[in-house]
C-alpha positions as CSV (number, residue, x, y, z in Angstrom):
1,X,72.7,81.6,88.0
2,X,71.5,81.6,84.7
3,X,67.9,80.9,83.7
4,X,66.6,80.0,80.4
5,X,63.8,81.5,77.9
6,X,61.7,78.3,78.9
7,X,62.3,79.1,82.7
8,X,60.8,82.7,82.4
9,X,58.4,81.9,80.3
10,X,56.8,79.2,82.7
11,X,56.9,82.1,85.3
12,X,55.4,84.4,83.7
13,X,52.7,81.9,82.8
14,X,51.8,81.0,86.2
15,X,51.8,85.1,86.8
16,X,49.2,85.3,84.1
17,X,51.6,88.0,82.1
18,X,52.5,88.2,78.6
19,X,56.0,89.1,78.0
20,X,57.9,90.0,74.8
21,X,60.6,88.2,73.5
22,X,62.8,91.7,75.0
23,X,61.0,91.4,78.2
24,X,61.8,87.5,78.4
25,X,65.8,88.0,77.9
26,X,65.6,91.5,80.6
27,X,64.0,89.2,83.1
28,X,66.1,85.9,82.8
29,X,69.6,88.6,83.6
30,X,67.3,90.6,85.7
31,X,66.1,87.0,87.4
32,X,69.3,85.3,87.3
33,X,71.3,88.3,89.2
34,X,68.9,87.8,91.6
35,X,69.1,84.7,92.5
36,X,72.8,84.6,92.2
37,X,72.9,87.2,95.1
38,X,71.0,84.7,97.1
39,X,73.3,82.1,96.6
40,X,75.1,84.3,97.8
41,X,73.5,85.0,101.2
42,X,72.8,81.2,101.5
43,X,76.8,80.7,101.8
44,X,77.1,82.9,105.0
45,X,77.2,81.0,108.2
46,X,74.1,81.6,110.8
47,X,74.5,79.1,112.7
48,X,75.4,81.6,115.6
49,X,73.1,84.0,114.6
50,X,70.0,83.5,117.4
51,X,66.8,83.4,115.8
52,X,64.8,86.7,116.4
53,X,60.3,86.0,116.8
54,X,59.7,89.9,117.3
55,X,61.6,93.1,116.5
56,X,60.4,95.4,119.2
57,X,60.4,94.0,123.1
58,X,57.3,94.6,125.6
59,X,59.8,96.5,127.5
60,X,60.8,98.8,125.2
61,X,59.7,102.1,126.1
62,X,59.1,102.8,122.2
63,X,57.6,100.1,121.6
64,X,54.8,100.7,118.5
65,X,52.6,97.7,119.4
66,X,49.2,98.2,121.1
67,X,47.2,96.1,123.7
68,X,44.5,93.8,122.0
69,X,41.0,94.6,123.3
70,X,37.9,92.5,122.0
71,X,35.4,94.4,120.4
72,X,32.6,93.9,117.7
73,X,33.8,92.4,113.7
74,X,33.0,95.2,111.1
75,X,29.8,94.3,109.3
76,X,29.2,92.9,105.8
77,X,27.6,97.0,104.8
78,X,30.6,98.4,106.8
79,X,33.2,96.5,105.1
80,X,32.2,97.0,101.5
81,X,31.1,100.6,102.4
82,X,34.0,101.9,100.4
83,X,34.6,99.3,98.1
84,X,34.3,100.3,94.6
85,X,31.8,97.6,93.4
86,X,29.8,95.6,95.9
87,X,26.7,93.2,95.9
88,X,25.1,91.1,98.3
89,X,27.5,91.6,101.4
90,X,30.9,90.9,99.2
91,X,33.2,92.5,96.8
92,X,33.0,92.5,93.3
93,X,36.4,92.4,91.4
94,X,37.3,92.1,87.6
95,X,38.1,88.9,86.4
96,X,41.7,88.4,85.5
97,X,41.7,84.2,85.0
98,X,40.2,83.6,81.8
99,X,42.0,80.0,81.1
């Protein structure tokens, strides 16, 4: 599938990136090739394929998953303790929307 420039280019706008005119062509191949392989996959039939809601079974003996207990929520200090810049219970992050 072949995108164009103007395809990208919206992309990347809703990304907030900034991409040379190089980067724009690498990406629509890159993009393209990518979505060609999921045509691809989309042509395969499923329909006997059952649908799978977890990967490991309760009754598998190696099963990784863990009982869930109730305890106490982490508090607003705890949370943030390692957080490089917090105030007032929350974490501070840089802006990166600046439309």
């Amino acid at each position: 599938m072949k995108l164009t420039d103007t395809e990208v280019r919206y992309v990347a706008g809703l990304a907030n990136l900034r991409l040379s005119d190089e980067e724009v062509s690498r990406m629509a191949h890159d993009l393209g090739e990518i979505l060609t392989h999921i045509e691809q996959l989309n042509e395969l039939d499923t329909s006997s394929v059952e649908p799978m809601a977890q990967v490991l079974y309760p009754a598998d003996e190696a099963a990784t998953l863990r009982e869930d207990f109730p305890r106490a929520p982490l508090t607003n200090a705890e949370a943030t303790a390692n957080a490089p810049a917090s105030g007032a219970g929350y974490f501070k992050v840089p802006r990166v929307i600046e439309r």
